[in-house]
C-alpha positions as CSV (number, residue, x, y, z in Angstrom):
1,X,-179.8,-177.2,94.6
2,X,-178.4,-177.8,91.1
3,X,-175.2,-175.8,90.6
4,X,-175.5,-172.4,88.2
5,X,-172.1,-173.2,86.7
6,X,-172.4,-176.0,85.6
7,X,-171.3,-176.3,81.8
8,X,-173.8,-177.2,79.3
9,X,-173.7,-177.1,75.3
10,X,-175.5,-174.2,73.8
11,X,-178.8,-174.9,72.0
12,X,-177.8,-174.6,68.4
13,X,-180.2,-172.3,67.5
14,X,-179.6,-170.1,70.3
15,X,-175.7,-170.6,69.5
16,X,-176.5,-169.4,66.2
17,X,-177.8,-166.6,66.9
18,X,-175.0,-165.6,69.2
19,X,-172.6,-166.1,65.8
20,X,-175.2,-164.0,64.1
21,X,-174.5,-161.2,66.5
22,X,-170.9,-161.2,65.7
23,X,-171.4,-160.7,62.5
24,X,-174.7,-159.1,61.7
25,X,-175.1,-155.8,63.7
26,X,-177.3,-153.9,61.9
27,X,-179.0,-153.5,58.8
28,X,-175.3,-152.0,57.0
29,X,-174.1,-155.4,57.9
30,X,-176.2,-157.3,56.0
31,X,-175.7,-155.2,52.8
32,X,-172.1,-155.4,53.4
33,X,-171.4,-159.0,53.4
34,X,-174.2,-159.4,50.7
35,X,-172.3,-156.8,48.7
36,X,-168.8,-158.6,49.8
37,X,-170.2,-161.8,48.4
38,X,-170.9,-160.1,45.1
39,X,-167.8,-158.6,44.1
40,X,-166.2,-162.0,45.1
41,X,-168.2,-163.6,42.7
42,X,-167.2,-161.6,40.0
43,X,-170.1,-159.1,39.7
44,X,-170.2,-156.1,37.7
45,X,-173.2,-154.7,38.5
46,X,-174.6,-154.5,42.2
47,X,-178.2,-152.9,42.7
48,X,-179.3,-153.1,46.6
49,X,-182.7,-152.2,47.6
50,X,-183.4,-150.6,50.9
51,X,-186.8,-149.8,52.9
52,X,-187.0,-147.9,56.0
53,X,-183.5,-148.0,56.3
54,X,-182.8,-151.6,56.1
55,X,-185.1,-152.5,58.8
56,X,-188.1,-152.9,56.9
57,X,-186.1,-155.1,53.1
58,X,-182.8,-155.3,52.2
59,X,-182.2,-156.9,48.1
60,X,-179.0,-157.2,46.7
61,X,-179.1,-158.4,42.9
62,X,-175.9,-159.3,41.1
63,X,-174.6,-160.6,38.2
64,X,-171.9,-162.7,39.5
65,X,-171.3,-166.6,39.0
66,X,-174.3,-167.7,40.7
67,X,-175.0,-170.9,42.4
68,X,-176.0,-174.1,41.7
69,X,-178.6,-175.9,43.6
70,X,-176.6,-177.9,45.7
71,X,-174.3,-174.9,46.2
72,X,-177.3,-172.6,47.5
73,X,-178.9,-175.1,49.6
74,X,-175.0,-175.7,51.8
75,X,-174.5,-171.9,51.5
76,X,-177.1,-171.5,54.6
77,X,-175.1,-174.7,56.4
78,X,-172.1,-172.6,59.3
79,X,-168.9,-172.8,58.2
80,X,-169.7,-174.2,54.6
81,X,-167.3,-171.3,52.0
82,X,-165.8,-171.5,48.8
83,X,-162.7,-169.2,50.0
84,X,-160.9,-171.8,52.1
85,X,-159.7,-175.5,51.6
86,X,-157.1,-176.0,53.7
87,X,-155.5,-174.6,56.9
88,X,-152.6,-172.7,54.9
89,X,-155.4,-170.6,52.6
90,X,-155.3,-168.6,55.8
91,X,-152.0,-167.4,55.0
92,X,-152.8,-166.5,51.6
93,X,-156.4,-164.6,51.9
94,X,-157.2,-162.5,48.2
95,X,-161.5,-162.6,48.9
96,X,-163.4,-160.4,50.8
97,X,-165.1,-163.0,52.7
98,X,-163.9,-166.4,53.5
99,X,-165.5,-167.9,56.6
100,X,-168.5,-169.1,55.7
101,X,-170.6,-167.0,58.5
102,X,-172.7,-164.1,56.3
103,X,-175.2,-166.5,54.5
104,X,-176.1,-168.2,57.7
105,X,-175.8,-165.6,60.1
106,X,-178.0,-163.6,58.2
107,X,-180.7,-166.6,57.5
108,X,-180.2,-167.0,61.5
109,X,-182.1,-163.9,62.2
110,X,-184.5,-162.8,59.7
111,X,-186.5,-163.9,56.5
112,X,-184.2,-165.3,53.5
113,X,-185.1,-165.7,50.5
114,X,-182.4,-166.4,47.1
115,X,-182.9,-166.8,44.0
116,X,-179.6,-167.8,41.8
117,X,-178.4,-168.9,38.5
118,X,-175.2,-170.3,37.4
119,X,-173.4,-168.9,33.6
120,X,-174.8,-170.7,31.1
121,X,-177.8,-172.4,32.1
122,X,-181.0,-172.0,31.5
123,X,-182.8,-171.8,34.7
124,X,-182.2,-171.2,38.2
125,X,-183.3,-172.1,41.8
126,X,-185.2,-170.0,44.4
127,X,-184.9,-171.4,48.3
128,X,-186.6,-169.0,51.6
129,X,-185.2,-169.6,54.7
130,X,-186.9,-168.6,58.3
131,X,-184.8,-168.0,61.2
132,X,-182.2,-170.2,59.7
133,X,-184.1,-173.5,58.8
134,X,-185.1,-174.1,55.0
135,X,-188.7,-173.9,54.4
136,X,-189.1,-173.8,50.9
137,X,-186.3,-174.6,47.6
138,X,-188.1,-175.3,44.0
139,X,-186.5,-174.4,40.8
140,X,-186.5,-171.0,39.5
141,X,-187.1,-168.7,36.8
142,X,-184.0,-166.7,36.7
143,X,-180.9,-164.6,34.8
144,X,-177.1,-165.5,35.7
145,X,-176.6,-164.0,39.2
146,X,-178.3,-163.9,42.6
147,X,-180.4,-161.9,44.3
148,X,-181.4,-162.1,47.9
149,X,-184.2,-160.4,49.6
150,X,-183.6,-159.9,53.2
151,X,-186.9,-158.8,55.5
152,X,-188.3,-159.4,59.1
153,X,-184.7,-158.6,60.2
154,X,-183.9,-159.3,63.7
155,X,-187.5,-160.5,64.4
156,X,-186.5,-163.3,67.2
157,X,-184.0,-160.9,68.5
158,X,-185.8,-158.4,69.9
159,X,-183.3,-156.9,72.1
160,X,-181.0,-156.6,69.0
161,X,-183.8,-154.6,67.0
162,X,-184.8,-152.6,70.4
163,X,-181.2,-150.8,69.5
164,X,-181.6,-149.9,66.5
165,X,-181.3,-146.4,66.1
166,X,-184.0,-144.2,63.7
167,X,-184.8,-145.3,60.1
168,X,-182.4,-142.3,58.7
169,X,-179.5,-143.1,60.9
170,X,-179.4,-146.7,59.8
171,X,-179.9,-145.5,56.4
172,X,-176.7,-143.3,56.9
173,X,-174.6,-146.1,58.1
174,X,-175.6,-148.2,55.0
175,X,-175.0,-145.4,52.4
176,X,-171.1,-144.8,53.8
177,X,-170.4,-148.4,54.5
178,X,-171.7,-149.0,50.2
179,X,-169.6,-145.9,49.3
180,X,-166.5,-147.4,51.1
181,X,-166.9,-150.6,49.3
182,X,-167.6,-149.0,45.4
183,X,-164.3,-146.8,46.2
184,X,-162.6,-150.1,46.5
185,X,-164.1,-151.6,43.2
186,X,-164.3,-148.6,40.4
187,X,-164.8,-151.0,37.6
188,X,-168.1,-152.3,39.2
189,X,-171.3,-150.6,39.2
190,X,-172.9,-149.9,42.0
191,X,-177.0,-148.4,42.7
192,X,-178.5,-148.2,46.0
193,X,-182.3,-147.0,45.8
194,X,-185.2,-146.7,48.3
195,X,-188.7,-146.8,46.9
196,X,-188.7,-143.0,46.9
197,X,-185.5,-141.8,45.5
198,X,-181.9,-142.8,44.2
199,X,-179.1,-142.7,47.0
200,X,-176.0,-143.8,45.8
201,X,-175.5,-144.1,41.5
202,X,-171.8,-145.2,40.7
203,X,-171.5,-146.1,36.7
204,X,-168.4,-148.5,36.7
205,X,-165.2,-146.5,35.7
206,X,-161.7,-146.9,35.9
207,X,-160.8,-143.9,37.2
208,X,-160.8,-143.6,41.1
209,X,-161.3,-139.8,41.0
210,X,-164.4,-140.2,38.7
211,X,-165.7,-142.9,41.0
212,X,-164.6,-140.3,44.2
213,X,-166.6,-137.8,41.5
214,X,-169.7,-140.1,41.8
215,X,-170.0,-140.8,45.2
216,X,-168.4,-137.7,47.2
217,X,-168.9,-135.0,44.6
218,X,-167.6,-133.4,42.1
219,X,-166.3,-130.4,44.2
220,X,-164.5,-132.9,46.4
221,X,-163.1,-134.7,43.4
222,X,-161.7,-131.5,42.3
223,X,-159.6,-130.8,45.2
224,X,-157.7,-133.9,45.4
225,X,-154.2,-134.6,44.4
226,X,-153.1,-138.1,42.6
227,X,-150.3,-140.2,44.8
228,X,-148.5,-143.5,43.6
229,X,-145.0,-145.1,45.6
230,X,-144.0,-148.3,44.9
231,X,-142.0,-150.1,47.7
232,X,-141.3,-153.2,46.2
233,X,-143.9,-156.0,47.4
234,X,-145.9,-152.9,48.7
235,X,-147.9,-150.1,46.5
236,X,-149.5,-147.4,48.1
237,X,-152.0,-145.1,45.4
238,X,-154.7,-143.2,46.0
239,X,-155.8,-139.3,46.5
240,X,-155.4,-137.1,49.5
241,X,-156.6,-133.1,49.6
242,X,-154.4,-130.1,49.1
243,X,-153.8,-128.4,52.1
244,X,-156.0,-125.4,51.7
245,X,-159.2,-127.6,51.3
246,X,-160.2,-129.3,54.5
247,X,-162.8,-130.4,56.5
248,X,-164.4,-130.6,59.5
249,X,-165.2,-134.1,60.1
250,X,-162.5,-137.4,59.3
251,X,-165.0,-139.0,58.0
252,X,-163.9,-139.0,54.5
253,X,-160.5,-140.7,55.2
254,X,-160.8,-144.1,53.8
255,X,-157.8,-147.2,53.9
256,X,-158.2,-149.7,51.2
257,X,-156.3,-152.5,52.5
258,X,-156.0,-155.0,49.2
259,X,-159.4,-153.4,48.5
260,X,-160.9,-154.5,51.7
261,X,-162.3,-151.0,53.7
262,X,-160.2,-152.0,57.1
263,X,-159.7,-149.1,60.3
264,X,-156.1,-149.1,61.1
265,X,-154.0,-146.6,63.3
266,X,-151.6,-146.7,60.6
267,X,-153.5,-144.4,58.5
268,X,-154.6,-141.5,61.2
269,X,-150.7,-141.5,62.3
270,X,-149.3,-141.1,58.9
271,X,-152.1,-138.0,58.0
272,X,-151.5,-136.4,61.2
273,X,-147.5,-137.0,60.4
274,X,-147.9,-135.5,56.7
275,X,-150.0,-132.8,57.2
276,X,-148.2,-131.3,60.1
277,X,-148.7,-127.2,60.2
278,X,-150.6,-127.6,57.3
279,X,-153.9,-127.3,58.4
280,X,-156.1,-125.3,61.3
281,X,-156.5,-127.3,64.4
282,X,-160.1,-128.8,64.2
283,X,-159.9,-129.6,60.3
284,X,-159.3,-132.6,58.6
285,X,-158.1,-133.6,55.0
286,X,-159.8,-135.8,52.7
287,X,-157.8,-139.1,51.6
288,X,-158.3,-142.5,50.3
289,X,-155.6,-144.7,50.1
290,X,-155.2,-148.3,48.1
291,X,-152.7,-150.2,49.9
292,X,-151.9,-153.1,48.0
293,X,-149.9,-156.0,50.3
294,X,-149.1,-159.5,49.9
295,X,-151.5,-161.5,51.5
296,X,-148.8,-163.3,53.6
297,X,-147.9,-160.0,55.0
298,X,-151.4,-159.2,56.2
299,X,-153.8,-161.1,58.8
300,X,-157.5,-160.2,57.9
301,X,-158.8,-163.1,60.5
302,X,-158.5,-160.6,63.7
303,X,-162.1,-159.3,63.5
304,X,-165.4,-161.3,63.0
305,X,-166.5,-158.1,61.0
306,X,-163.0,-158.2,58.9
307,X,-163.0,-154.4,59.1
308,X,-159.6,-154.7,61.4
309,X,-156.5,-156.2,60.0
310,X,-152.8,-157.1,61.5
311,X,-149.8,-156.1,59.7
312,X,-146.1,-157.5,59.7
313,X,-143.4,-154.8,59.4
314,X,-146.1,-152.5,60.1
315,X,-142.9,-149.6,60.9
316,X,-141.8,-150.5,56.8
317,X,-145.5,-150.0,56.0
318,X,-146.2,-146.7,57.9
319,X,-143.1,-145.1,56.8
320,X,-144.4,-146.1,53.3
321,X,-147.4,-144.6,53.5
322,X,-145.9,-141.3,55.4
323,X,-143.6,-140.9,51.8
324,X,-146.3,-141.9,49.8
325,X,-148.1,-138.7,51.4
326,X,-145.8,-136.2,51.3
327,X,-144.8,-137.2,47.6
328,X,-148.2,-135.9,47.2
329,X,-148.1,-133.0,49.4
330,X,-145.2,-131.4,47.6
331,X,-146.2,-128.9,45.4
332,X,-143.7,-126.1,45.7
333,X,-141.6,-126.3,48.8
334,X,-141.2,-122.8,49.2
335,X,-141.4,-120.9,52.8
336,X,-144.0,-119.4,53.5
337,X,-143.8,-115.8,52.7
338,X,-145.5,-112.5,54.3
339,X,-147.0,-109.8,52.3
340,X,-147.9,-106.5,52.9
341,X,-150.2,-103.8,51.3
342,X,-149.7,-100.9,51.6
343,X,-151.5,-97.2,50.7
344,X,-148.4,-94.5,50.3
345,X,-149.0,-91.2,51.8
346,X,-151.6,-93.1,54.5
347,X,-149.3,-91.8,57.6
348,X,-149.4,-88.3,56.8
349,X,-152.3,-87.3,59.3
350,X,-152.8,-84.6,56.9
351,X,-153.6,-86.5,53.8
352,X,-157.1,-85.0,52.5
353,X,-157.1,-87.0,49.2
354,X,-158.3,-90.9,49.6
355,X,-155.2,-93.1,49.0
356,X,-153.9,-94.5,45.6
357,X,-154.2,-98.3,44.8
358,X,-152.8,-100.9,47.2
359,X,-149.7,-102.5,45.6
360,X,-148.2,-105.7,46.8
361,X,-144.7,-106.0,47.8
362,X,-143.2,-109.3,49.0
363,X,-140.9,-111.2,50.6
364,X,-141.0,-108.6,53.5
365,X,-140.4,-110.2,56.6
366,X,-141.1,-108.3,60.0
367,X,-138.7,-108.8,63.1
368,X,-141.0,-111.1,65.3
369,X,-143.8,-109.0,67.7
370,X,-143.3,-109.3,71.3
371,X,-145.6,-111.8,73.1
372,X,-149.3,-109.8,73.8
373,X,-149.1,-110.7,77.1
374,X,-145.9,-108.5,77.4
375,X,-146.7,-106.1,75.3
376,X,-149.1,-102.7,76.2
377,X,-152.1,-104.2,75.7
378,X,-156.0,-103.3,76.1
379,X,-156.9,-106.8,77.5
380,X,-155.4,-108.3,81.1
381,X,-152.5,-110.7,80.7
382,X,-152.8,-114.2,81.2
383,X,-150.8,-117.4,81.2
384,X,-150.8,-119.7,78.1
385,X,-154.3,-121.8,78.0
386,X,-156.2,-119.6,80.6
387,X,-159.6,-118.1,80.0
388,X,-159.1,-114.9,80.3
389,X,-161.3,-112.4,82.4
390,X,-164.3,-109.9,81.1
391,X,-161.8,-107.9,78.4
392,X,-161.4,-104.0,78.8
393,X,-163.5,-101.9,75.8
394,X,-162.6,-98.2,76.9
395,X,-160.1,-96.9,74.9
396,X,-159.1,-93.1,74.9
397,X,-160.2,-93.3,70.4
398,X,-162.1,-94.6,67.9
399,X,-161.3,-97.5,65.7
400,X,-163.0,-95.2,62.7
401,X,-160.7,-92.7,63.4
402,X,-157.8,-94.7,62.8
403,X,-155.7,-93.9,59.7
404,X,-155.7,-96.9,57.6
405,X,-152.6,-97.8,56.5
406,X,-152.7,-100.7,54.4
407,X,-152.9,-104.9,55.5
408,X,-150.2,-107.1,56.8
409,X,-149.8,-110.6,55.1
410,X,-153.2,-110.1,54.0
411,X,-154.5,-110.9,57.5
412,X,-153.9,-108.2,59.7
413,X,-155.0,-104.5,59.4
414,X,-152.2,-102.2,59.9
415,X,-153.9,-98.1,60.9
416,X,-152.2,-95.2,63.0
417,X,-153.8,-94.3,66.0
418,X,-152.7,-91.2,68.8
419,X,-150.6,-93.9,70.6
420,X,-148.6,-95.5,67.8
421,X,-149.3,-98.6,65.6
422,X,-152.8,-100.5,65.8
423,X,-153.0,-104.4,64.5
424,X,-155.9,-105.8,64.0
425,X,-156.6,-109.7,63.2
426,X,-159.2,-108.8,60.4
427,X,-161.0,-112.1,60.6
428,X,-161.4,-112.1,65.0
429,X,-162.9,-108.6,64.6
430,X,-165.2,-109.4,61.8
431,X,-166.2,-112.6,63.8
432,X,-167.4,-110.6,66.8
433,X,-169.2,-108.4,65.0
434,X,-171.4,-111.5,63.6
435,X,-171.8,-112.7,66.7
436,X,-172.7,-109.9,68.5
437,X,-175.7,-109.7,65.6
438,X,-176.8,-112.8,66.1
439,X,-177.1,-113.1,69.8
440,X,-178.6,-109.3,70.4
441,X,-181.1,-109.8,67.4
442,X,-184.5,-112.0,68.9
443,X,-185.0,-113.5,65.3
444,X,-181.6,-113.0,63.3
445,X,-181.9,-112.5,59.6
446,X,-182.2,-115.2,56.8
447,X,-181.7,-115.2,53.5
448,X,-183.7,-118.3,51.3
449,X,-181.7,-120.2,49.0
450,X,-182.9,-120.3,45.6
451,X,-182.0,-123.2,45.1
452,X,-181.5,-125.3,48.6
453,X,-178.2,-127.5,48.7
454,X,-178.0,-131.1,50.7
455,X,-175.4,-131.8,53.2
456,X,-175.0,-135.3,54.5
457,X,-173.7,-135.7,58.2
458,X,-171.9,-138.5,59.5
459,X,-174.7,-141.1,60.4
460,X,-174.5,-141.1,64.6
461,X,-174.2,-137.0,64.1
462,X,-178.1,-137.2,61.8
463,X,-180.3,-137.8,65.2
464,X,-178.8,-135.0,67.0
465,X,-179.3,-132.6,64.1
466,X,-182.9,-133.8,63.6
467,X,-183.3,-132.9,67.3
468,X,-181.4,-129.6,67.2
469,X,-183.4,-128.4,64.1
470,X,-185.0,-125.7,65.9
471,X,-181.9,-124.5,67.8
472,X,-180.1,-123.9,64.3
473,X,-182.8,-121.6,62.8
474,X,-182.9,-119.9,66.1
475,X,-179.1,-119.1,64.8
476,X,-180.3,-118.0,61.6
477,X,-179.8,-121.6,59.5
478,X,-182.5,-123.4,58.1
479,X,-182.1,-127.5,57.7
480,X,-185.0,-129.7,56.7
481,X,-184.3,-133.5,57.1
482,X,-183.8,-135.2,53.4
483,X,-183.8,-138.6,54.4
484,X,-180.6,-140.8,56.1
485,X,-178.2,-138.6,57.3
486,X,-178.9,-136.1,54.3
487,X,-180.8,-132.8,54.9
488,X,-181.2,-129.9,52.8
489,X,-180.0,-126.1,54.0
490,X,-183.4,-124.1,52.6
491,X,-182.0,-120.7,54.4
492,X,-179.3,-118.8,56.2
493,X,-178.0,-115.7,57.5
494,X,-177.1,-113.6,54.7
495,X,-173.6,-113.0,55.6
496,X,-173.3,-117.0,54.9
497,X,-174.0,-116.4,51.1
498,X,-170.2,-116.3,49.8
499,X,-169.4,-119.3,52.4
500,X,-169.4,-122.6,51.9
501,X,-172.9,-123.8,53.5
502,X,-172.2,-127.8,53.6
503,X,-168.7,-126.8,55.3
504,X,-170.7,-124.8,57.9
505,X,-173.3,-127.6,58.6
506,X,-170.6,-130.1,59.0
507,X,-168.2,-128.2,61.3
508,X,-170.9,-126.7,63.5
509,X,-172.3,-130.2,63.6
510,X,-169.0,-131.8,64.5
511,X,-168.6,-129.3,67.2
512,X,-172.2,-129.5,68.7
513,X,-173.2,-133.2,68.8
514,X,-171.7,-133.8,72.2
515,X,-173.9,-131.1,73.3
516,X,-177.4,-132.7,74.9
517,X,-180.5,-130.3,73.7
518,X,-182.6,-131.3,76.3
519,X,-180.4,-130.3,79.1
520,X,-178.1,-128.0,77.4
521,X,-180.8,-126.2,74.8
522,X,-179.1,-122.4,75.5
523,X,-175.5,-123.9,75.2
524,X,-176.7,-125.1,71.9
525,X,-178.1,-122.5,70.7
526,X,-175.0,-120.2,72.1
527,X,-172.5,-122.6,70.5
528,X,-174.5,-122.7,66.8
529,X,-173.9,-118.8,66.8
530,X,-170.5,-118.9,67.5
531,X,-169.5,-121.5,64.8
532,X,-171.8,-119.6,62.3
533,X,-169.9,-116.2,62.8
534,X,-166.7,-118.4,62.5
535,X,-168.2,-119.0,59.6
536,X,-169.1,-116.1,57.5
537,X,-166.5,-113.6,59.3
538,X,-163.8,-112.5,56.7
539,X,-160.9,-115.0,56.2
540,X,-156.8,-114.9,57.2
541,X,-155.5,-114.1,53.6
542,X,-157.9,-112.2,52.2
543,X,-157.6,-109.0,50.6
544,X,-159.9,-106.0,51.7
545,X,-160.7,-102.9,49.7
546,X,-160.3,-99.7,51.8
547,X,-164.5,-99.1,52.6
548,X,-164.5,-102.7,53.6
549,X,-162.0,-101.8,56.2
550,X,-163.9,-98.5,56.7
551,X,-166.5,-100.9,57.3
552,X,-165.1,-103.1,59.8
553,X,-163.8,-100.4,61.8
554,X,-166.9,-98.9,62.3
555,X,-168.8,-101.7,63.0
556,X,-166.4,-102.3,66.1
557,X,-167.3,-99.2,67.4
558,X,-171.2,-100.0,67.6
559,X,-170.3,-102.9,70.0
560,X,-169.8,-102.9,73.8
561,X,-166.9,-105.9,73.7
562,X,-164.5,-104.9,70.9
563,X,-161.0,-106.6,72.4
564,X,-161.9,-109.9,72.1
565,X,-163.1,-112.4,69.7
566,X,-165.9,-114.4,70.6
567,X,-163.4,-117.5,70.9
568,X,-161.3,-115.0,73.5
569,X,-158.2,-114.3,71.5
570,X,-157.4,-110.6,71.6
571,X,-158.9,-108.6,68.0
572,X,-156.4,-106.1,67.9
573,X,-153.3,-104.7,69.6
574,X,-151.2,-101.6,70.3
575,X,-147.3,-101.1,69.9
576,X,-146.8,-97.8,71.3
577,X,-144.5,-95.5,69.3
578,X,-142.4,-95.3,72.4
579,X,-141.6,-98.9,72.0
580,X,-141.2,-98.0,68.2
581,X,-138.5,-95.2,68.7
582,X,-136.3,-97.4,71.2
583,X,-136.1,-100.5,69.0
584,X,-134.8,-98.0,66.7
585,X,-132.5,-96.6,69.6
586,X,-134.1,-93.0,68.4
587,X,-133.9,-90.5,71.3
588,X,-137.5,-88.9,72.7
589,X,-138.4,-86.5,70.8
């Protein structure tokens, strides 16, 4: 019996394909090295073409230096570049691609066809490859440029194309992976269309927060802050978010590495490192950053993809990059301050007149409250990071009989009730009563949006929300799929209207997607209402007018949990005036 290890040499076609599966993943792929060979060709303009999400034709059209015929027919041959003569190039990398793999890899496993024309003359050549092997090559009517039509993708690797994921979802992977590459090139043009509609448009600019403008938003552009250090060798540039703008997906951090879109470590650390106690846990600031490094200190040749790269003195680099950062961070410096409103005369029990205008005073800073757990407390203690049980909800008053006293930083309601002081966290107690709405009403209330706003989710988030559609509106929000990872928001609960809707989407999302529907559908459903309420309930730092608070406090009566949020932090507390009176060593009176 012939041995099964013995050693053989590979087929080449079969050895091709297995280099075409290195580099060519998916439909994104092909647009991406496409698009990479463009812009190293000097092109200014860059339309790609798309139908059903890159699985069905994928054009790319530039107006580079195109080739001539000898040049097109050895650009399908392995190994055969224009980046690299001899081994120390290596060291010295400046292109986007330079191994001679895309072109054939690409021809390897679908239908080819290119059509190119160098400056200058006055006609060009058109080849169409199948499965790698040239089958046609004439001369060709044809501008300066290329353009190459990509179709049939994957069609003698079936297994390859059995993974594919849905037409949107490959869609949404191509859209990010071309906004990743115009962010690096803001002089270039850039236009990705399907035969229905325009999905990317990205008019060549010099300006990074106009091409951020073009391709994130305008409303993202605006809340981004410029950031240039120069280190020498080394400049780091780019924009990063203010601190009280954030979101709830990392998907809009971006590391330019001499232009090249690379995922590095170095980036998440230094965020994480400059935004420190800046933001809520679960949110995430926006950043792109232009690193700009000698070649010699950079090895793009660990990744047949090139999306990873190696550094040298990658410590020098980070701690760059951390300054860099917090240069752009620093705004004002000052320490955080408390401030609390107050309505005079609102302790006299006997006041019969409503209370004048809330005035502001600040720089008032309270001696710190003792732990809840130690403190006389309506809830059960329990130890830092355990659930805690079924919460209390008998109490000896009423939360609407509570004389308002004023807020505290903003944040916290400040009333006096029989027992002494009454705190209450303004936004938990607001958030419970949203929930408790939306899980006790059978079909909660929605309000239509007069005009309906698109939200696009990160591409392996878009199948989960396509599935989870029906979940969502159970919860009151209404999402229609808009093609990739886009879908427009045609309703929600009314309490929603002053919040910002695409936020929402994205966080509950974010939150959800591990969730599976078809096992977990009430966990879903239990979990969308939750995040919602987060969502609309009244903010830390936000001012109230007294019948808003008369409001809130009523509402808390109506509800049989009102100790808890829905999260389980405690909503309010008590500091007895007993405890009062001794830290002010005052005798019983």
């Amino acid at each position: 019996m012939e041995s099964r290890t013995r050693i053989r040499i590979l087929n080449p076609q079969v050895a091709a394909q297995i280099a075409a599966g290195e580099v060519i993943t998916r439909p994104w792929a092909v647009v991406k090295e496409l698009v990479e060979n463009a812009l190293d060709a000097g092109a200014k303009t860059i339309h790609v073409e798309i139908e059903e999400g890159g699985r069905g034709r994928i054009r790319v059209v530039d107006d580079g230096f195109g080739m001539t015929p000898e040049e097109a027919l050895l650009s399908l041959a392995r190994h055969a570049t224009s980046k690299l003569r001899l081994e120390t190039d290596l060291l010295n990398i400046s292109t986007l691609g330079f191994r001679g793999e895309a072109l054939p890899s690409i021809a390897a496993v679908s239908r080819l066809e290119m059509i190119t024309c160098p400056p200058g003359q006055t006609g060009g050549y058109r080849l169409v490859a199948m499965a790698g092997k040239i089958e046609e090559s004439s001369p060709w009517s044809a501008p300066a440029g290329t353009q190459i039509t990509v179709s049939q993708l994957f069609f003698n690797t079936p297994a390859r194309r059995k993974f594919l994921r849905s037409r949107q979802a490959e869609q949404a992977y191509l859209v990010e992976s071309l906004r990743h590459l115009a962010l690096g090139y803001p002089e270039v043009h850039f236009l990705l269309k399907t035969p229905a509609r325009t999905l990317l448009a990205a008019p060549a600019t010099q300006s990074l927060k106009e091409r951020v403008a073009a391709i994130l938003g305008a409303e993202m552009a605006a809340h981004l802050l410029p950031f240039h250090l120069d280190g020498g060798p080394v400049r780091v540039s780019g924009l990063l978010s203010a601190p009280d703008f954030s979101l709830a997906s990392n998907r809009f951090q971006v590391l330019l590495v001499n232009r090249r879109v690379v995922q590095d470590r170095l980036l998440g650390g230094a965020l994480k490192e400059a935004y420190q106690g800046l933001l809520p846990k679960g949110r995430h600031p926006a950043v792109v950053v232009r690193l700009e490094v000698p070649p010699e200190m950079v090895d793009v040749n660990v990744h047949p993809a090139k999306t990873e790269v190696r550094f040298q003195e990658s410590g020098r680099l980070f701690a760059l990059l951390l300054s860099a950062l917090r240069q752009g961070l620093m705004v004002q410096g000052e320490e955080p301050r408390y401030t609390v409103t107050w309505s005079p005369g609102a302790l006299s029990r006997a006041q019969e007149t409503p209370a004048p205008a809330p005035q502001t005073f600040s720089g008032f800073r309270p001696a710190p409250l003792p732990d809840p757990g130690a403190a006389p407390f309506s809830g059960p203690r329990t130890e830092p990071g355990q659930i805690p049980p079924p919460p209390l909800t008998s109490v000896s008053w009423r939360f609407q009989d509570l004389v308002i006293i004023g807020q505290l930083a903003a944040t916290y309601i400040l009333a006096q009730g029989p027992e002494g002081l009454v705190l209450i966290d303004q936004h938990a107690a607001h958030e419970r009563v949203l929930y408790e709405m939306l899980k006790d009403a059978a079909a909660p209330a929605r309000q239509p949006l007069l005009f309906p706003r698109v939200v696009e989710v990160p591409p392996a988030q878009a199948g989960w929300l396509q599935e989870n559609l029906e979940h969502l509106a159970r919860a009151g929000l209404e999402l229609e799929p808009f093609g990739g990872a886009s879908f427009r928001i045609t309703a929600a609960p009314p309490y929603l209207a002053q919040a910002d809707l695409e936020a929402a989407v994205l966080e509950t999302v974010e939150a959800l997607a591990p969730l599976k529907s078809a096992s977990q559908p009430q966990t879903v459903l239990e979990q969308a209402r939750l995040y919602l309420a987060c969502r609309g309930a009244i903010k830390a730092g936000q001012e109230l007018q007294r019948e808003e608070i008369e409001a809130l406090l009523k509402q808390l009566d109506e509800l049989q949990v009102s100790s808890h949020c829905p999260h389980g932090r405690p909503l309010w507390r008590l500091i007895p005036i007993s405890d009062i009176r001794q830290s002010f060593r005052r005798p019983r009176e």
